[in-house]
PDB file with one MODEL, atoms N, CA, C and O in Angstrom:
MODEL        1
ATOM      1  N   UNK A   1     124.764  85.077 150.370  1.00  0.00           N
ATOM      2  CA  UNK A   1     123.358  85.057 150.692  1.00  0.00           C
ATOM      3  C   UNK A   1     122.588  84.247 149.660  1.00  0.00           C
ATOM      4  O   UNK A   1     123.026  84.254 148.510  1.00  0.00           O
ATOM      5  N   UNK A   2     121.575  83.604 149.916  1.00  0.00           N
ATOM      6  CA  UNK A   2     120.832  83.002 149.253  1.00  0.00           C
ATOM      7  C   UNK A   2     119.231  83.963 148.930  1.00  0.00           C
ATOM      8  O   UNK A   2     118.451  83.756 149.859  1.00  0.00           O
ATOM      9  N   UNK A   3     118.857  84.562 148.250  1.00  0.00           N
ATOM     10  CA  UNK A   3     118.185  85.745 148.046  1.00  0.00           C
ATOM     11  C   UNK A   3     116.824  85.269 148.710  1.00  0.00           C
ATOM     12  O   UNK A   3     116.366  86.061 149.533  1.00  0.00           O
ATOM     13  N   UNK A   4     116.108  84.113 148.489  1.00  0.00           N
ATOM     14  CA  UNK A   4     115.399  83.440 148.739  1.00  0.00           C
ATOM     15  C   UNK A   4     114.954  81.341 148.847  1.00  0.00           C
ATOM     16  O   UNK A   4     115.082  80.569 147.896  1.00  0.00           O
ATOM     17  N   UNK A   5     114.721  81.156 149.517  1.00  0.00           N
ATOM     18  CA  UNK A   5     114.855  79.371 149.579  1.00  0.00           C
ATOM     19  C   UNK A   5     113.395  79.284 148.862  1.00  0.00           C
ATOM     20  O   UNK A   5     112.569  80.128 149.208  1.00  0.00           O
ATOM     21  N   UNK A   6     112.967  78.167 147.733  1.00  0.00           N
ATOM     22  CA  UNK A   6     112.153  77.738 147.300  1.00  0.00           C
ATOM     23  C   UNK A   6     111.104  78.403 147.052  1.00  0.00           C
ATOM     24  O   UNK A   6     110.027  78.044 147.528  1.00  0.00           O
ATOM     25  N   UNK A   7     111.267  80.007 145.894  1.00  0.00           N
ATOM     26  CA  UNK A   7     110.798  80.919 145.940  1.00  0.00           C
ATOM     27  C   UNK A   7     109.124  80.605 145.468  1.00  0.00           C
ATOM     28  O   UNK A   7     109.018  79.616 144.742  1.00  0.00           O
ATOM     29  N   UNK A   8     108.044  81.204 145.738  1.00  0.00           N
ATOM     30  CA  UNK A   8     107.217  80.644 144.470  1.00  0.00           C
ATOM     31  C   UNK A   8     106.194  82.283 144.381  1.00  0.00           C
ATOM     32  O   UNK A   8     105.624  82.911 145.274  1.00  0.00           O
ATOM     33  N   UNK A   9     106.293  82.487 143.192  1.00  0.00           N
ATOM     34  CA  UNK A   9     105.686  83.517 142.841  1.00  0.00           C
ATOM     35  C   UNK A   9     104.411  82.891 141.298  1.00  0.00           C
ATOM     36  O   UNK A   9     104.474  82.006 140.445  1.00  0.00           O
ATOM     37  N   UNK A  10     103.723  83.625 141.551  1.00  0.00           N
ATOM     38  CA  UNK A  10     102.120  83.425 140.390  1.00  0.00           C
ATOM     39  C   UNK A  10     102.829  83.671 138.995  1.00  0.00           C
ATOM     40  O   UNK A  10     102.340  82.851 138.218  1.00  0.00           O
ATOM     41  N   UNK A  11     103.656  84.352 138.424  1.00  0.00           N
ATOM     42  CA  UNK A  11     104.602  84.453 137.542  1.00  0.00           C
ATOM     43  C   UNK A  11     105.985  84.134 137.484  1.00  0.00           C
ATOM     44  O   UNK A  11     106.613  84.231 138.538  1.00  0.00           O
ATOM     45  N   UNK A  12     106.545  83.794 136.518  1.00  0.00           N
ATOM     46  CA  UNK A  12     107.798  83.546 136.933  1.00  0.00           C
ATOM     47  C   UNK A  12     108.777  85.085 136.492  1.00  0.00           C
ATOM     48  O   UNK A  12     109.939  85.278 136.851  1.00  0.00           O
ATOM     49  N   UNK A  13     108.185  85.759 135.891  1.00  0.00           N
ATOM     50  CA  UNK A  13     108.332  87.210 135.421  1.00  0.00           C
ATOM     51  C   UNK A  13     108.875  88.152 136.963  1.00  0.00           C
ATOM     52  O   UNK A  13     109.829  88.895 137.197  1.00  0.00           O
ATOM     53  N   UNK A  14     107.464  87.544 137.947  1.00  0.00           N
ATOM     54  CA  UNK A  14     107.526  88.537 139.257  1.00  0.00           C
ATOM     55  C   UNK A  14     108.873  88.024 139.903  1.00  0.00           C
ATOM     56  O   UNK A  14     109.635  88.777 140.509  1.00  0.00           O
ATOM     57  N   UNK A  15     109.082  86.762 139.731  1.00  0.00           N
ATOM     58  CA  UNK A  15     110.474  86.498 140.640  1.00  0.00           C
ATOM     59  C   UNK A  15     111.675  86.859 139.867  1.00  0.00           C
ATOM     60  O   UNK A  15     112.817  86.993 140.306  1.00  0.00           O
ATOM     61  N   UNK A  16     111.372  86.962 138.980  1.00  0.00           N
ATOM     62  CA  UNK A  16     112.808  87.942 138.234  1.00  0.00           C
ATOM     63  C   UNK A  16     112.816  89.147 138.036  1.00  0.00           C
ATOM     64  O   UNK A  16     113.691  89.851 137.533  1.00  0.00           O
ATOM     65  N   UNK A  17     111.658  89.442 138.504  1.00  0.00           N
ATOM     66  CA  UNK A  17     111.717  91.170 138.733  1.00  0.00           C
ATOM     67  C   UNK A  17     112.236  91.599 140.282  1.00  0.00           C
ATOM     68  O   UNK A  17     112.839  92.656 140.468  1.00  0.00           O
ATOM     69  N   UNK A  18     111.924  90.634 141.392  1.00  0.00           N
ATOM     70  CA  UNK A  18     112.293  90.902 142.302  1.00  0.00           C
ATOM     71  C   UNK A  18     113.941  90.136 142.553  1.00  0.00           C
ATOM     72  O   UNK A  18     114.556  90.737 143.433  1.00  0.00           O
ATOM     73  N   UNK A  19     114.404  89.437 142.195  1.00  0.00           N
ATOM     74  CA  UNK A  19     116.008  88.841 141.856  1.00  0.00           C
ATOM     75  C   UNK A  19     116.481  90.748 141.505  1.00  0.00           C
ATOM     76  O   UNK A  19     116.982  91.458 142.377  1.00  0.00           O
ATOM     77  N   UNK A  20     116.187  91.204 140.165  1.00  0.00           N
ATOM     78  CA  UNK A  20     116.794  91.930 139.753  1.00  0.00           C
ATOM     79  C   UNK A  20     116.733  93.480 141.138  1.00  0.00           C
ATOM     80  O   UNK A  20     117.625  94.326 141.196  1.00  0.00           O
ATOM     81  N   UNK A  21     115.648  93.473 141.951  1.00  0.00           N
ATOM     82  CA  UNK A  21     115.779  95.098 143.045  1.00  0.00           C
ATOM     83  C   UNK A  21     116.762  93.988 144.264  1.00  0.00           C
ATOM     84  O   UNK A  21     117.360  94.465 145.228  1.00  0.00           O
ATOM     85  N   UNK A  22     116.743  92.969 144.040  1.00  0.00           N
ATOM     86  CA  UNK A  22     117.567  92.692 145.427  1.00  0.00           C
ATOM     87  C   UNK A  22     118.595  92.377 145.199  1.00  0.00           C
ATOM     88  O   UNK A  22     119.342  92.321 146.176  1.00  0.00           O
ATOM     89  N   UNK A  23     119.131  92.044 143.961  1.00  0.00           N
ATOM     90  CA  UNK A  23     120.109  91.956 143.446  1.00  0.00           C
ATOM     91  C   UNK A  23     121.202  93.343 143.166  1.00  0.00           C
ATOM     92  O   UNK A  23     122.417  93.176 143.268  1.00  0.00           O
ATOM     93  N   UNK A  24     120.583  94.768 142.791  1.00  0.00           N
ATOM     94  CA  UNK A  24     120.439  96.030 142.814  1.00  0.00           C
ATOM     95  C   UNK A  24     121.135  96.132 144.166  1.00  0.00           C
ATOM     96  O   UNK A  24     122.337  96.162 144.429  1.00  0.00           O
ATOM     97  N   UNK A  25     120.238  96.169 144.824  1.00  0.00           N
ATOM     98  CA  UNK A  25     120.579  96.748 146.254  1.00  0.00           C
ATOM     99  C   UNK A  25     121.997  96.227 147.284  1.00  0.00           C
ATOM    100  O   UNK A  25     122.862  96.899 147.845  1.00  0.00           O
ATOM    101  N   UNK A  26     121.798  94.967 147.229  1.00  0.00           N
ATOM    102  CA  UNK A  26     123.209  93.928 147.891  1.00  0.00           C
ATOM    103  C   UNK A  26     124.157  94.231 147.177  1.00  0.00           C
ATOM    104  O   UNK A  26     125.189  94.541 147.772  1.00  0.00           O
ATOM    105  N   UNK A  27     124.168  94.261 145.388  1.00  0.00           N
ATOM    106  CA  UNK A  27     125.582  94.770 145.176  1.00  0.00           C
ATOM    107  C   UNK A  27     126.132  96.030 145.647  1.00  0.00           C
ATOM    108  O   UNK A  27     127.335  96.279 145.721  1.00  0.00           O
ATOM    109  N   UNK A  28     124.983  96.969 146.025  1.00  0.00           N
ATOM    110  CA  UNK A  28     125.142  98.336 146.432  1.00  0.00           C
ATOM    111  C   UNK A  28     125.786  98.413 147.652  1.00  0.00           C
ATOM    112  O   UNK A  28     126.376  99.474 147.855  1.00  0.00           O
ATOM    113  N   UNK A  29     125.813  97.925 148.155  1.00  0.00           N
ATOM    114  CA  UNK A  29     125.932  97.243 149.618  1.00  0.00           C
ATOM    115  C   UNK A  29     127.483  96.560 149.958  1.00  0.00           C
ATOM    116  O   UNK A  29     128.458  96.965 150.592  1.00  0.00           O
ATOM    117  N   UNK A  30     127.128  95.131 149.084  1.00  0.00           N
ATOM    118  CA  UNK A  30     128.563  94.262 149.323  1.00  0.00           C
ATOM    119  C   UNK A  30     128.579  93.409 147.924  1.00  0.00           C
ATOM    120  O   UNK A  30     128.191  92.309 147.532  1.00  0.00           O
ATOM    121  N   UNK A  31     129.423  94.845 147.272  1.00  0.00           N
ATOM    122  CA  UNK A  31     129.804  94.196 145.868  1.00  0.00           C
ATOM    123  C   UNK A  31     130.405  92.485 145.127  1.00  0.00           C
ATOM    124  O   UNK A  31     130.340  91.879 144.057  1.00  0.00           O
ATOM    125  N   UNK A  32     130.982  92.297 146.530  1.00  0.00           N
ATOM    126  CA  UNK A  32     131.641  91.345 146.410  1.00  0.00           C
ATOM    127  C   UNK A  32     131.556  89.819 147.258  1.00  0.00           C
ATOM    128  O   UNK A  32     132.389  88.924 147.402  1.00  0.00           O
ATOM    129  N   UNK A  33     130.005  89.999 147.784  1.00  0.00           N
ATOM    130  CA  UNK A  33     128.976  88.773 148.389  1.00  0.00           C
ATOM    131  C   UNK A  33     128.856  87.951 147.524  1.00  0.00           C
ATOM    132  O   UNK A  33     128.473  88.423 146.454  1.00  0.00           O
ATOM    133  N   UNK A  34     129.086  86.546 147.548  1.00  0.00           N
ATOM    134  CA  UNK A  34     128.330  85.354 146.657  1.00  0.00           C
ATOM    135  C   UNK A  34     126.553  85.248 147.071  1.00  0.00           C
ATOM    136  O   UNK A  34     125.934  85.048 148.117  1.00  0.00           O
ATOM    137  N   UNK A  35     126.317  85.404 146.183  1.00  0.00           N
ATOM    138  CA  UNK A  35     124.863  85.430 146.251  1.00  0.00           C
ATOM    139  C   UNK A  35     124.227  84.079 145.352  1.00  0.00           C
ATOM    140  O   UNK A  35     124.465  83.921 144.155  1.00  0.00           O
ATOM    141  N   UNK A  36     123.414  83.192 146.140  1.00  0.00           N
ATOM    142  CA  UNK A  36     122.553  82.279 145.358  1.00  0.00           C
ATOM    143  C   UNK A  36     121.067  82.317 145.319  1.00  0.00           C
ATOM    144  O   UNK A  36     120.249  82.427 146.232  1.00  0.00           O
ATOM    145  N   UNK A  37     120.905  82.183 143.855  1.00  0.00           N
ATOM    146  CA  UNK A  37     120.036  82.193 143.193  1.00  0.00           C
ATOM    147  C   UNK A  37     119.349  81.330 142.922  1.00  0.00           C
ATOM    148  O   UNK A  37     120.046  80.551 142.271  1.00  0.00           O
ATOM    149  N   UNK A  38     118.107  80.843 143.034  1.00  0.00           N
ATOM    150  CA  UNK A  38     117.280  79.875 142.987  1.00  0.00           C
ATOM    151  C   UNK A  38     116.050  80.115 141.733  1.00  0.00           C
ATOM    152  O   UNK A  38     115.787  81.240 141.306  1.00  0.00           O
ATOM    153  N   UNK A  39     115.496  79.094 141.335  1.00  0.00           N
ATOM    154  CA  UNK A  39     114.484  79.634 139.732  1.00  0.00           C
ATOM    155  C   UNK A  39     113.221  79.542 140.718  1.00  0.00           C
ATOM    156  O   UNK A  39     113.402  79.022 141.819  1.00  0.00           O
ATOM    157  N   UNK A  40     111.817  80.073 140.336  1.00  0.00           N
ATOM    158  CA  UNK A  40     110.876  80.010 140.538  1.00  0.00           C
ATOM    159  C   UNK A  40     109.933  78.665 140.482  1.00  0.00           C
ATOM    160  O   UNK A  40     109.971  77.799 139.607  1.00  0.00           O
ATOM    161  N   UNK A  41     109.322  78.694 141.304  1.00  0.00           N
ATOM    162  CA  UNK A  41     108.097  77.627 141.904  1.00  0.00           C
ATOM    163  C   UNK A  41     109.103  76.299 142.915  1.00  0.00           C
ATOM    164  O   UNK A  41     109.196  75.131 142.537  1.00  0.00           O
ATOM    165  N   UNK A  42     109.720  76.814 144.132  1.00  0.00           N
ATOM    166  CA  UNK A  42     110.275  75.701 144.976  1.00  0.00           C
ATOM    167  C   UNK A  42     112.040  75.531 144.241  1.00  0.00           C
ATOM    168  O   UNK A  42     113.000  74.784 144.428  1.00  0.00           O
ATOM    169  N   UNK A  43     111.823  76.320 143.645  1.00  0.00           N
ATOM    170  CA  UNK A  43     113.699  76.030 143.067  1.00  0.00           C
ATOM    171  C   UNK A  43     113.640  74.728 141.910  1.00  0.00           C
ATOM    172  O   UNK A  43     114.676  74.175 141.541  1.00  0.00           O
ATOM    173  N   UNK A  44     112.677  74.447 141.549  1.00  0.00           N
ATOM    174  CA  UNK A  44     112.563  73.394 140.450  1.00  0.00           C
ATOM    175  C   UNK A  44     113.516  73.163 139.458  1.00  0.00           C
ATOM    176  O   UNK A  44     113.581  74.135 138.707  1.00  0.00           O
ATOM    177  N   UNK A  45     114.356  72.176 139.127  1.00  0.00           N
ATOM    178  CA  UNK A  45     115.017  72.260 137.949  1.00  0.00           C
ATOM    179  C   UNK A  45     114.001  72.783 136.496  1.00  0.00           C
ATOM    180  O   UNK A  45     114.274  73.385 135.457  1.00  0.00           O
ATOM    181  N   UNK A  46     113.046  72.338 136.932  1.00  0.00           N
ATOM    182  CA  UNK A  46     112.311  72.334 135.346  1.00  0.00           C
ATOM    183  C   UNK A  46     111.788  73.479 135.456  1.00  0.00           C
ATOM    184  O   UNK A  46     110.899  73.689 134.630  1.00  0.00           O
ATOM    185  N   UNK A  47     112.095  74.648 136.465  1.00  0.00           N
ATOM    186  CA  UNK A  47     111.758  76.448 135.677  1.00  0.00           C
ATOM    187  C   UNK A  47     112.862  77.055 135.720  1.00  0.00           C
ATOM    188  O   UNK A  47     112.818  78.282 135.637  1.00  0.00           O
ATOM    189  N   UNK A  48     114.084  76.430 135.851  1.00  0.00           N
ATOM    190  CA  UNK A  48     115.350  77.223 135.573  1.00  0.00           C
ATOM    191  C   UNK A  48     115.856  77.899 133.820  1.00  0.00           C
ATOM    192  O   UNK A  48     116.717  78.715 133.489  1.00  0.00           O
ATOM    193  N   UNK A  49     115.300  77.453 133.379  1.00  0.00           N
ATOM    194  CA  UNK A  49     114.929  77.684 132.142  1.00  0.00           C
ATOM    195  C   UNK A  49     114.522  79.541 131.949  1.00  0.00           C
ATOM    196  O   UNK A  49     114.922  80.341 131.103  1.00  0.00           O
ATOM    197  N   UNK A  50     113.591  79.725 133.113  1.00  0.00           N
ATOM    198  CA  UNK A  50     113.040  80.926 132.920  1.00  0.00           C
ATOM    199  C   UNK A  50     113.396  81.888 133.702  1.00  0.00           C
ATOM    200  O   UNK A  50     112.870  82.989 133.865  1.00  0.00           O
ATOM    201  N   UNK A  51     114.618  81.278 134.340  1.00  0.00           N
ATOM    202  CA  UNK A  51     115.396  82.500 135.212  1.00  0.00           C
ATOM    203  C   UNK A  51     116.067  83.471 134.641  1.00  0.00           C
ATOM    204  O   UNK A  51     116.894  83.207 133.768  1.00  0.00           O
ATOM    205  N   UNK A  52     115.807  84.828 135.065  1.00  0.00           N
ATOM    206  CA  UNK A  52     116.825  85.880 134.299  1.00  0.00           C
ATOM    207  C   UNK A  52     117.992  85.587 135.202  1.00  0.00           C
ATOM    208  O   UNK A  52     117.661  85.554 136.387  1.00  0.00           O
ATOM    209  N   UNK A  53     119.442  85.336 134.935  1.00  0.00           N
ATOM    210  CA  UNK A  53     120.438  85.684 136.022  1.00  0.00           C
ATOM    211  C   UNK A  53     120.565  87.419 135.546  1.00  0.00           C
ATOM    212  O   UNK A  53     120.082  87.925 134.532  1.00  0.00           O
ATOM    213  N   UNK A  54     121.586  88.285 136.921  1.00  0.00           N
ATOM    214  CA  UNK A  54     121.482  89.458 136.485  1.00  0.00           C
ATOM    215  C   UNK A  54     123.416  89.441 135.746  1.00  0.00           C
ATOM    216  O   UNK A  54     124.503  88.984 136.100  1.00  0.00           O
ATOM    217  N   UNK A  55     123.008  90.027 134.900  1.00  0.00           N
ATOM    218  CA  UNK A  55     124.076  89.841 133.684  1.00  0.00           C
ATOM    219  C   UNK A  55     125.791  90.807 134.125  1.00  0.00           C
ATOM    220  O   UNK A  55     125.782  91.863 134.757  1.00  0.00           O
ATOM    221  N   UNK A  56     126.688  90.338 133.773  1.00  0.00           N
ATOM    222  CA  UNK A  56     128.147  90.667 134.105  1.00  0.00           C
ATOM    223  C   UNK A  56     128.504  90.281 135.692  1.00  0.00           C
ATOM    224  O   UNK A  56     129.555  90.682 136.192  1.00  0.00           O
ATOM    225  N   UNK A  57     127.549  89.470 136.446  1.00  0.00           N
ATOM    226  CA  UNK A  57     127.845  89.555 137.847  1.00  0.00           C
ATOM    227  C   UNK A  57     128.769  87.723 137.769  1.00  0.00           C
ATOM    228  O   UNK A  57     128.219  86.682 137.409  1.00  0.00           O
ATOM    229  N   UNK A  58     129.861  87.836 138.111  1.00  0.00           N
ATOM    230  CA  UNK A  58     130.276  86.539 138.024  1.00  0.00           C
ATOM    231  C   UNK A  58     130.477  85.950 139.557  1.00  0.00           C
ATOM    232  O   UNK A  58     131.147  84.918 139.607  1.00  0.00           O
ATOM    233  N   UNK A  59     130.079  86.372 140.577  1.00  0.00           N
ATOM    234  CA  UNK A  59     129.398  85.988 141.750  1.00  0.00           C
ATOM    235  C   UNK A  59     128.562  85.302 142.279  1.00  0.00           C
ATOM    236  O   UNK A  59     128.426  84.985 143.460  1.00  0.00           O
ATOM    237  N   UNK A  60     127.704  84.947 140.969  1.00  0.00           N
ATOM    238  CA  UNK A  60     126.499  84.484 141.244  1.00  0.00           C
ATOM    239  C   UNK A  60     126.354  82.568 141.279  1.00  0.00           C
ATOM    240  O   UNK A  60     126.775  81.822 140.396  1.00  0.00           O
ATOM    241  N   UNK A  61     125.862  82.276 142.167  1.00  0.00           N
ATOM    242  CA  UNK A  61     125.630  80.489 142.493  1.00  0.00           C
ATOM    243  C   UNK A  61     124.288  80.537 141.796  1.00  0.00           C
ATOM    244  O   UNK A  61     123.570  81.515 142.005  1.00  0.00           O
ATOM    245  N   UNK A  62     123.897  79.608 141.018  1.00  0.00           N
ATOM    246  CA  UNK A  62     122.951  79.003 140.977  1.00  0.00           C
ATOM    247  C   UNK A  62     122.455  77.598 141.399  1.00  0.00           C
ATOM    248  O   UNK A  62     123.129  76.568 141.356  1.00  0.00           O
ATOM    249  N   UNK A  63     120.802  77.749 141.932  1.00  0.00           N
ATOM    250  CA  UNK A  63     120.699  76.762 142.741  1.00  0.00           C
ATOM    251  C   UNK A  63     119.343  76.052 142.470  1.00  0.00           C
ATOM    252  O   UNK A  63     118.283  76.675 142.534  1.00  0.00           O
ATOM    253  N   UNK A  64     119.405  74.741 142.169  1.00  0.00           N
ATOM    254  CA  UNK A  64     118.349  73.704 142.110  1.00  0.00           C
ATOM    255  C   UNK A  64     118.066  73.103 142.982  1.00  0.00           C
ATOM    256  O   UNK A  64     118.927  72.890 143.835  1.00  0.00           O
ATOM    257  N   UNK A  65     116.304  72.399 143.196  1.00  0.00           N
ATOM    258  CA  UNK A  65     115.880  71.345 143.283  1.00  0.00           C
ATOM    259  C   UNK A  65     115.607  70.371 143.125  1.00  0.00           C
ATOM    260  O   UNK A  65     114.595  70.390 142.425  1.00  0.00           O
ATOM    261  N   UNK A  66     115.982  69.075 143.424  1.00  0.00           N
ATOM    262  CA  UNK A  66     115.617  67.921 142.596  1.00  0.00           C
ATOM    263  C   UNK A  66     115.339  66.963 143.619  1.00  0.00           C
ATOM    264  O   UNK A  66     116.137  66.527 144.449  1.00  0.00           O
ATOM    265  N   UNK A  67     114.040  66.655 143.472  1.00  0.00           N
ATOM    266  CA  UNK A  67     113.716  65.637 144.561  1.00  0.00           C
ATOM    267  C   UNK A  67     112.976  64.233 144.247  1.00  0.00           C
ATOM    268  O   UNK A  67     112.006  63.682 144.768  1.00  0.00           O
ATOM    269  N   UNK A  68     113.698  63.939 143.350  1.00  0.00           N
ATOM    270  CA  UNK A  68     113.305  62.697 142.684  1.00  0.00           C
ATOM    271  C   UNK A  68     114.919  61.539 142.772  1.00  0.00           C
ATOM    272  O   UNK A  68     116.104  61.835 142.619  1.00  0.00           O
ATOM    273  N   UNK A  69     114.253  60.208 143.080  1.00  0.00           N
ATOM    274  CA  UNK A  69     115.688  59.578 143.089  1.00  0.00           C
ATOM    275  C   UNK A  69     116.665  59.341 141.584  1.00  0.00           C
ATOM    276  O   UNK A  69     117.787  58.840 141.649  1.00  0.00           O
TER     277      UNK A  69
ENDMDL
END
């Protein structure tokens, strides 16, 4: 699953607060789903920086934007 496409939240705090309850819940679910993860404001390379990933999960894709040639 891809948790969300080109997320954009007023903080980048709020989208890693919500990564971490949906992240919570799907492992609860299907421990063993690849799940991708995208950073805040459109999936930008330049706020991946401020992504929490959620920690010991080695499942996890991370995923950028880059729309420049």
């Amino acid at each position: 699953y891809e948790l969300l496409n080109e997320p954009v939240a007023e903080e980048h705090e709020q989208w890693n607060q919500l990564i971490a309850k949906v992240h919570k819940a799907l492992r609860e679910l299907e421990p063993q789903r690849t799940l991708v993860i995208g950073s805040n404001l459109w999936q930008g390379h330049q706020t991946i920086k401020y992504l929490k990933v959620p920690e010991g999960d080695k499942n996890i894709i991370l995923s950028f934007h880059f729309y420049n040639p």
